[in-house]
N, C-alpha and C positions, 0 to 999 in steps of 0.2 A: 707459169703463174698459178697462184694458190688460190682459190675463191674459198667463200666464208661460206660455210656449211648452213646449211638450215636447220642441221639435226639437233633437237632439245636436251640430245644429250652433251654437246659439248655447247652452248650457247646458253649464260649462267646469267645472263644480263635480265633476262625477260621469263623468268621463270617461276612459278608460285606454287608450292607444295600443294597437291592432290592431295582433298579428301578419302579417306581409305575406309569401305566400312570394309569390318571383319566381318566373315560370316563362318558359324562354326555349327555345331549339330545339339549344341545347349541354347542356340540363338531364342530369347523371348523364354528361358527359361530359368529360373533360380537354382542354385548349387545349394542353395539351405534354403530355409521356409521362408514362402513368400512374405512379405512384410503387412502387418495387419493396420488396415485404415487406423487415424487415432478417434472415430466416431468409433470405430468398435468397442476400443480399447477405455474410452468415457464412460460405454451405455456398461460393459461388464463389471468397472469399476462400480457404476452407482448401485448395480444390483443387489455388489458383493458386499456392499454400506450397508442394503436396505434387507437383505435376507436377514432371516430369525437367529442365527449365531453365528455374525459374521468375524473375521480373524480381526477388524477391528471394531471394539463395542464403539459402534456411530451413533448408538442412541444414549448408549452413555456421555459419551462427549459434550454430544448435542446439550444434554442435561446440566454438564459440569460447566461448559459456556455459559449456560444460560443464565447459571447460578452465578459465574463467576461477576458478569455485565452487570447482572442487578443488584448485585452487592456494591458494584464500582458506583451504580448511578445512586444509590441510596445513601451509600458514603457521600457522594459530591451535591446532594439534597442538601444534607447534614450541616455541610460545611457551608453551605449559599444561605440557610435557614441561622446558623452562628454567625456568619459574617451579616447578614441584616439584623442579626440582635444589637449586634456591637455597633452599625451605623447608624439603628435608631437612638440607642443609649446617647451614644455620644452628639445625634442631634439636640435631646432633652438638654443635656448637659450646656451644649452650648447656648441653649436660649435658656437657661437658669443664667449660668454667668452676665448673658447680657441685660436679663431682665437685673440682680443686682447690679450690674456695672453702674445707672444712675445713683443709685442711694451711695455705693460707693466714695462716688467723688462726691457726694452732698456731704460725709460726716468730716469733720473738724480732725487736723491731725494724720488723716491718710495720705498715700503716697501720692494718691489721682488730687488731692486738693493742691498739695505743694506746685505742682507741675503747671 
């Protein structure tokens, strides 16, 4: 008679891959440079904005934005300052019309009398 082995290596039924670490003589160490926080990589960038000739003029920019915004907001002053001309205009306008609209229909021969 045959009995059923206990051994894990032939007994596939019950069986769950082992975690494996490796462990080698680089363990906890980088093969190229360690990777640098991105708080480093922020604070050096801002520096490199704010030093006196940096590769990119940041206070140029800053200037050319600034210029750019204020021209937009003064154009769109412009245009809210035109656009309330034109809807005052045309309030006058309408109360001219309405104020003649009686004399209108009072004269003999207009279209508002026929009607």
């Amino acid at each position: 008679m045959e009995t059923k082995s206990n051994n894990s290596c032939t007994d596939h039924t019950n069986t769950k891959p082992r975690l494996v670490e490796r462990r080698t003589g680089l363990r906890g160490q980088h093969i190229g440079a360690a990777p640098v926080p991105d708080r480093t990589i922020r604070k050096h960038t801002e520096d490199a904005l704010n030093e006196r000739h940096p590769e990119i003029p940041y206070v140029k920019f800053e200037a050319g934005l600034h210029d750019l915004v204020c021209s937009l907001m003064e154009r769109q002053d412009r245009m809210n300052e035109e656009l309330l001309l034109r809807m005052v205009d045309l309030q006058y306008r309408m109360d001219d019309i309405e104020a003649d609209l009686p004399l209108m229909k009072e004269k003999p021969g207009s279209a508002g009398a026929r009607s």
